[in-house]
Structures are given as structure tokens and as C-alpha cells.
TIPALUM-22425 format. One line per 10 residues: number of its first residue (from 1); their letters; for each residue x, y, z of C-alpha. Coordinates in nm, 3 decimals. Example, Ala and Ser with C-alpha at 12.3 -4.5 7.8 and 13.67 -1.06 7.14 Angstrom:
2
1> as> 1.230,-0.450,0.780 | 1.367,-0.106,0.714
This chain:
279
1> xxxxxxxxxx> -5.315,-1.747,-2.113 | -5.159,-1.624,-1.769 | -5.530,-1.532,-1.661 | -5.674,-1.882,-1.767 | -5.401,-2.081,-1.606 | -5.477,-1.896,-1.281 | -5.819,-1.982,-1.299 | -5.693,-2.305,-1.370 | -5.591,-2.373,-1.023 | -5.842,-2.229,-0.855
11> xxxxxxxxxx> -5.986,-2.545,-0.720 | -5.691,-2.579,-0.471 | -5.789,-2.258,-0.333 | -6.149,-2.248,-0.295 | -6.098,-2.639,-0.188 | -5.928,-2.519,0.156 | -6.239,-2.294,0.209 | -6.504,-2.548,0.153 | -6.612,-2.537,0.556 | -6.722,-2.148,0.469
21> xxxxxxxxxx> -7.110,-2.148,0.305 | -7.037,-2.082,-0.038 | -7.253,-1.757,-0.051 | -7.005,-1.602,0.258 | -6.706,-1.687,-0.035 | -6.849,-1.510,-0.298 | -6.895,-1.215,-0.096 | -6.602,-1.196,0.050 | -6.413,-1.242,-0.295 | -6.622,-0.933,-0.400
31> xxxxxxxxxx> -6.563,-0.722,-0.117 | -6.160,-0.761,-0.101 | -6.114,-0.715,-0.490 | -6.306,-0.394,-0.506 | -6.097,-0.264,-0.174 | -5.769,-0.379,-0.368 | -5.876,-0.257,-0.719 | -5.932,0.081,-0.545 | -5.592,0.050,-0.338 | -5.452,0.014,-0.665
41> xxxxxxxxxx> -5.577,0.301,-0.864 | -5.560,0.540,-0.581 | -5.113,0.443,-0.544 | -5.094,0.456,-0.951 | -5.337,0.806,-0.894 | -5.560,0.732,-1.165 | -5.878,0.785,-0.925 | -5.972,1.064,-1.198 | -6.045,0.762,-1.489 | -6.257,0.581,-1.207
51> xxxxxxxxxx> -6.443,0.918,-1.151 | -6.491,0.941,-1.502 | -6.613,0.588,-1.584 | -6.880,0.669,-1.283 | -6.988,0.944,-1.464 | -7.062,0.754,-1.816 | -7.389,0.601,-1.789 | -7.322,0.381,-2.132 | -6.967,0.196,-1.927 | -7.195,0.203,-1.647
61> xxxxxxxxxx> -7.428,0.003,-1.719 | -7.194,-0.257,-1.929 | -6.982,-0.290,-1.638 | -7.280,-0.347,-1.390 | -7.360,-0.617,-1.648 | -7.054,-0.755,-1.616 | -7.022,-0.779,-1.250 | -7.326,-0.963,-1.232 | -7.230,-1.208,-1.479 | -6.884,-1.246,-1.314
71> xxxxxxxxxx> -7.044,-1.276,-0.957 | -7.283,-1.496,-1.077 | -7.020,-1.746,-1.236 | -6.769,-1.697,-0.931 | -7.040,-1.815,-0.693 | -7.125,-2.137,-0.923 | -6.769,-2.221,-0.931 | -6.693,-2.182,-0.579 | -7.016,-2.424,-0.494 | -6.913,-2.725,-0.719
81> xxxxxxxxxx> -6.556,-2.671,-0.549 | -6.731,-2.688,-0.229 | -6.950,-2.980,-0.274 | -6.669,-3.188,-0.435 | -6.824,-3.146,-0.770 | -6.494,-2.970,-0.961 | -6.531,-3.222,-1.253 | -6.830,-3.090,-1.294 | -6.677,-2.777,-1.279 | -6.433,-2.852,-1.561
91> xxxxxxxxxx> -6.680,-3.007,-1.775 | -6.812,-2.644,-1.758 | -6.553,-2.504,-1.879 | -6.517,-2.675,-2.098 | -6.862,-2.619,-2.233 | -6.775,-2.223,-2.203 | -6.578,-2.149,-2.502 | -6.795,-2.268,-2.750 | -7.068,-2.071,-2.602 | -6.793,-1.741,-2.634
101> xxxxxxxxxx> -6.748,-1.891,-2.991 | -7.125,-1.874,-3.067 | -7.142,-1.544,-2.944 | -6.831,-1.425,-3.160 | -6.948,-1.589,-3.449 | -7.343,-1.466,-3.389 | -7.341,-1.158,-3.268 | -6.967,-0.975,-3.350 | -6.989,-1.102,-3.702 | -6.614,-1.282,-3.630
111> xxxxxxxxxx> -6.500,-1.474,-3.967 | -6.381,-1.851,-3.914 | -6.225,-2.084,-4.167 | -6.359,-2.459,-4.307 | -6.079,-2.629,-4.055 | -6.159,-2.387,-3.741 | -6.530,-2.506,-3.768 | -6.412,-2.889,-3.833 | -6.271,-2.828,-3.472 | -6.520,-2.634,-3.328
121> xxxxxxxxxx> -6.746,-2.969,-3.448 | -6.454,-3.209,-3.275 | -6.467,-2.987,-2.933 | -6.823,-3.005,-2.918 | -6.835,-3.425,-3.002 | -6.584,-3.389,-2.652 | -6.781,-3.159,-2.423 | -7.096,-3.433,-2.565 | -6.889,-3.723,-2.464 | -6.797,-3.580,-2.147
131> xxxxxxxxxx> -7.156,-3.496,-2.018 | -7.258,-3.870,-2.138 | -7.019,-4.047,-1.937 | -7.142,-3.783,-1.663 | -7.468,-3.953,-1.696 | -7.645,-3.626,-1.677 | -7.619,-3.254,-1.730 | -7.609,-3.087,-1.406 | -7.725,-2.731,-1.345 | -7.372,-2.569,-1.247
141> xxxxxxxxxx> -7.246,-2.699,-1.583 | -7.446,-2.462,-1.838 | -7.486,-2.153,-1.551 | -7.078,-2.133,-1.557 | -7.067,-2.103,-1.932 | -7.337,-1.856,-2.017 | -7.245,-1.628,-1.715 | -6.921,-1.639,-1.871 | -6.949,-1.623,-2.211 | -7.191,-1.302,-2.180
151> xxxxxxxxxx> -6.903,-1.177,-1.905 | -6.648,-1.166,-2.173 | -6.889,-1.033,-2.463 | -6.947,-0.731,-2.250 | -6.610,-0.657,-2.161 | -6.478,-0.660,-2.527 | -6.755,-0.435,-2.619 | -6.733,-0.172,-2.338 | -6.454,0.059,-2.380 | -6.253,0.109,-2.061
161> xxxxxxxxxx> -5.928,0.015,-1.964 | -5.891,-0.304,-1.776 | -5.806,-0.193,-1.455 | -6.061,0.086,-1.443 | -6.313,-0.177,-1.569 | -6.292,-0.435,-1.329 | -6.263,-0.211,-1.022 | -6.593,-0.042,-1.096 | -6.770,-0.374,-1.177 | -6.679,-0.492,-0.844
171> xxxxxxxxxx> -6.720,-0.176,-0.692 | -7.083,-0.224,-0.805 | -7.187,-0.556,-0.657 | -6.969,-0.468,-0.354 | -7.290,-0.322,-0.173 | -7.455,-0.669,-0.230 | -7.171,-0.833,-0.107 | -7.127,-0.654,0.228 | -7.490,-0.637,0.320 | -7.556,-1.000,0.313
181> xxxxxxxxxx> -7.180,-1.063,0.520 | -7.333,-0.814,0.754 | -7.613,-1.003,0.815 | -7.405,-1.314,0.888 | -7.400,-1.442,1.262 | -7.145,-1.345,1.510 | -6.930,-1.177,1.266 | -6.929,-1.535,1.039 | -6.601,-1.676,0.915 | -6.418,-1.373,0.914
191> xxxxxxxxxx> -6.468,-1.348,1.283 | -6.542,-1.680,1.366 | -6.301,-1.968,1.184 | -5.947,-2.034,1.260 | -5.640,-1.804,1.091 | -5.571,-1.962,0.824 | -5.948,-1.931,0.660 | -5.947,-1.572,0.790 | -5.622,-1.538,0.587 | -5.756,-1.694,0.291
201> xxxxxxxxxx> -6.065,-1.513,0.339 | -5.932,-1.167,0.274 | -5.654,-1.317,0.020 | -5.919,-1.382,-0.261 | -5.937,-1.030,-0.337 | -5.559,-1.045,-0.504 | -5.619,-1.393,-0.643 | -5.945,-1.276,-0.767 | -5.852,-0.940,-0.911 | -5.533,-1.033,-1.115
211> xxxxxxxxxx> -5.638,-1.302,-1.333 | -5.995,-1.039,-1.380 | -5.712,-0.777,-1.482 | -5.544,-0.998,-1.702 | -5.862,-1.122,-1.932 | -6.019,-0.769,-1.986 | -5.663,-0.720,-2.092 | -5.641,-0.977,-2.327 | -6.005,-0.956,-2.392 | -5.942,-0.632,-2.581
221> xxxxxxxxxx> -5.695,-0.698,-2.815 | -5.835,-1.062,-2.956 | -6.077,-1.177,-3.062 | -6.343,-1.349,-2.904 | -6.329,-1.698,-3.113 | -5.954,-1.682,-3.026 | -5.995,-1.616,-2.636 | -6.282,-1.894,-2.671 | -5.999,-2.141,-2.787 | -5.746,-2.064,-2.513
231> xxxxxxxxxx> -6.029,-2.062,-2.253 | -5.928,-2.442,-2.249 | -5.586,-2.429,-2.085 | -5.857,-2.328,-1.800 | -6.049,-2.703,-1.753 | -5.751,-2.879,-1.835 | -5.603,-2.788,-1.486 | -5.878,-2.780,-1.338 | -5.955,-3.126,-1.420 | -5.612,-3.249,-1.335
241> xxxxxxxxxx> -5.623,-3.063,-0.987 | -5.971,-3.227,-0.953 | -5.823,-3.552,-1.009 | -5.478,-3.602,-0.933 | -5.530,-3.364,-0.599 | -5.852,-3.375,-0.487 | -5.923,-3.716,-0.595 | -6.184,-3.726,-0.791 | -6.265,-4.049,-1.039 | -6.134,-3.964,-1.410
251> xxxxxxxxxx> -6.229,-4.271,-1.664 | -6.122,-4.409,-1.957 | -6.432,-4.241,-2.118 | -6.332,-3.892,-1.989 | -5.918,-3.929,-2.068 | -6.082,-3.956,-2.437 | -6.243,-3.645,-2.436 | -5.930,-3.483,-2.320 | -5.790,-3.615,-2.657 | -6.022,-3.487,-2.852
261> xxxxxxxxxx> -6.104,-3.135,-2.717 | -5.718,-3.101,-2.774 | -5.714,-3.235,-3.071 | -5.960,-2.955,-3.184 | -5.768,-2.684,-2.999 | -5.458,-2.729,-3.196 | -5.668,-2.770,-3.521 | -5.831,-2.412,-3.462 | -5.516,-2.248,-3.352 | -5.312,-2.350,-3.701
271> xxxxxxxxx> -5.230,-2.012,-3.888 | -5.544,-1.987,-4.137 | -5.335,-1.926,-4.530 | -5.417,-1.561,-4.616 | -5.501,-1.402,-4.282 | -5.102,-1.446,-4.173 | -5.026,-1.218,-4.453 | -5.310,-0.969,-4.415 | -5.178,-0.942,-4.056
């Protein structure tokens, strides 16, 4: 929940960066995390479990999976933020954990009840409504929720601890990342724009890595249906910062949806009779 609600107000952040090409972002949000993630395992001295995790080719290749499917889904994020497209963004999202919920359901063999799939059927009526009163179904809004929903099927099934796991992920798209910033002119942003971008800049490597840390966490211990469901705490602020900050139209059409995708969230998350007490 604390990872999603991060996410959540991500919009504000990437919104003050919107004069830096979107490509330059995602590179530099790469490139930090994977210097902090080491930072961090190198002060806790657990550099040996990083060493290790290098040397398992299995982990390996999951987690090279995984950063590609993360980098992938940062840098369609941080474009619709860029363009002023963050509904779009949202309606993504929003889109996301019923993909995570197929998956679960498809491919984990994950059990759900009559009720849960009465408001699986309810969210997906909303995310339906929502891309009507869009008008269309842009590109950025089913890239974000398969890069996402195959990000989080890998991490449950690869067995590594979080930390270790999203520092070598990064670690492995970090080459990609700093070849392409040094090809940038004059140094780019980093060199170029005023303080408080360069700040910024640098800064997405802690706002990027903790909310990472936090899902692979979480991503663990429940299962994947279940982080599907909470997955919406994630569009709900994003659509509210989209609105109510960046000022973006919301209609009647779209406040409706909001009803009903919570309407099936709280109808999925009821206790299910029997499972309580085989918990």
C-alpha cells in the first residue's frame, strides 16, 4: 500500500521535469537507483548476496526481465506526465490490475470466489467506461499495464530478496541508461538546466528505488490477485493529482467510474467465508 501510494504521486514529480526529453528521465531514474541500491547494500555489507545473485544465471535472467519491464513502464509513465496526458496515465492504471489478475488467475493457478469475480466484472465495466468517455484507447494506456503486470509476475516468481532484487535489475539496464546520457549534447540536463532540475534529476534514484523496494516486498508475501486489487490506491491519486493539481478536465462520466472501480475494490477485498479460518 505504502509503495502504491508513492507511485500515486508521482505525477507531481515527473510534472516539474517535463522541460527534460522524457528518454534523458528514464535514464537518469535508472542510473541514480542502481548507484543508491548499491550504496545501500555495500553500508548494510550484504555485497556478498549481490555477488551471489550475479552468479545465478536462473535470478539472472528473471531479474533482467524485470528491469526491462520496469524501464519500459517507467519511461511510458514519465511521457504521458510530460505531455500532459496523466489521465491517461491513470486510466492505465487502472487497466493494470486486472491484467495482474489475469495473470494470477491464468498462469499461478490463484483461486477466486463467485463475489471476487462479480467485482473483477464491475472493475472492468469502469476501466470500459473510462476509455469510452476517453473517446479512444491510446497507446500509453495498454503498454503501462502489460509492462507492469509481467513486472510483478516475475518478481513473485524469482526468489531473491527485495533489496538484492531490485539493485541487480537496475544494475542491469544501468549500461543502457548511461550510454545513451553519454551521448546527450553538452552534458544535457544534468549539465545544462537550472538547480533545481539538476536536483531533481539525481533525486529520482531514492524516489524511484523505495517504492521498487517496497512492492518486491509485498510482492512476495501476497498474492498476486490481492496486490492486483490494491494496485488501485495507485490511479486514484494519480487521477486526483492530475486533476485537482495539474488541471486536467475530470467529467461527470469519469467521477462514475471512480464509483464503480471502488465499488468493486471493496467487494473483492471482503473476507471470503472459509479461507479466514483456513488462514
Amino acid at each position: 500500500m505504502s509503495a502504491y501510494a508513492i507511485w500515486g504521486l508521482f505525477p507531481l514529480y515527473y510534472h516539474q521535469l517535463a522541460a527534460v526529453p522524457p528518454l534523458e528521465v528514464l535514464c537518469h531514474r535508472i542510473l541514480w537507483s542502481a548507484v543508491l541500491c548499491v550504496g545501500l547494500l555495500t553500508v548494510r555489507g550484504r555485497l556478498g548476496e549481490l555477488r551471489a545473485a550475479f552468479g545465478n544465471r536462473r535470478i539472472l535472467l528473471g531479474l533482467l526481465a524485470s528491469g526491462l519491464c520496469i524501464s519500459a513502464n517507467w519511461g511510458c509513465f514519465i511521457w504521458a506526465v510530460s505531455v500532459g496526458r496523466a489521465l491517461d496515465a491513470s486510466i492505465a492504471y487502472y487497466i493494470m490490475p486486472l491484467v495482474m489478475l489475469l495473470l494470477g488467475v491464468l498462469l499461478l493457478k490463484e483461486k477466486l470466489s463467485p463475489r471476487q469475480y462479480v467485482a473483477i466484472a464491475v472493475m472492468i465495466a469502469s476501466v470500459v467506461l473510462l476509455t469510452y468517455d476517453r473517446g479512444e484507447l491510446p497507446w500509453v494506456v495498454a503498454a503501462l499495464p502489460i509492462s507492469f503486470g509481467l513486472y510483478g509476475l516475475v518478481r513473485k516468481l524469482v526468489a531473491v530478496d527485495a533489496m538484492v532484487g531490485v539493485t541487480v535489475e537496475t544494475l542491469l539496464v544501468a549500461p543502457l541508461a548511461a550510454a545513451w546520457l553519454l551521448t546527450r549534447p553538452e552534458g544535457g540536463a544534468l549539465v545544462q538546466a537550472p538547480l533545481p532540475v539538476e536536483v531533481l534529476l539525481v533525486a529520482c534514484g531514492p524516489v524511484t528505488t523505495l517504492p521498487l523496494v517496497l512492492f518486491a516486498f509485498g510482492a512476495r508475501r501476497l498474492e498476486l490477485s490481492t496486490i492486483g486489487v490494491l494496485q488501485y490506491i495507485n490511479p486514484t491519486l494519480q487521477g486526483l493529482m492530475a486533476v485537482i493539481v495539474l488541471g486536467e478536465p475530470l467529467g461527470r462520466l469519469q467521477l462514475a467510474t471512480f464509483a464503480l472501480i471502488w465499488l468493486g475494490l471493496i467487494l473483492y477485498s471482503l473476507p471470503v467465508r472459509g479461507r479466514v479460518a483456513a488462514d
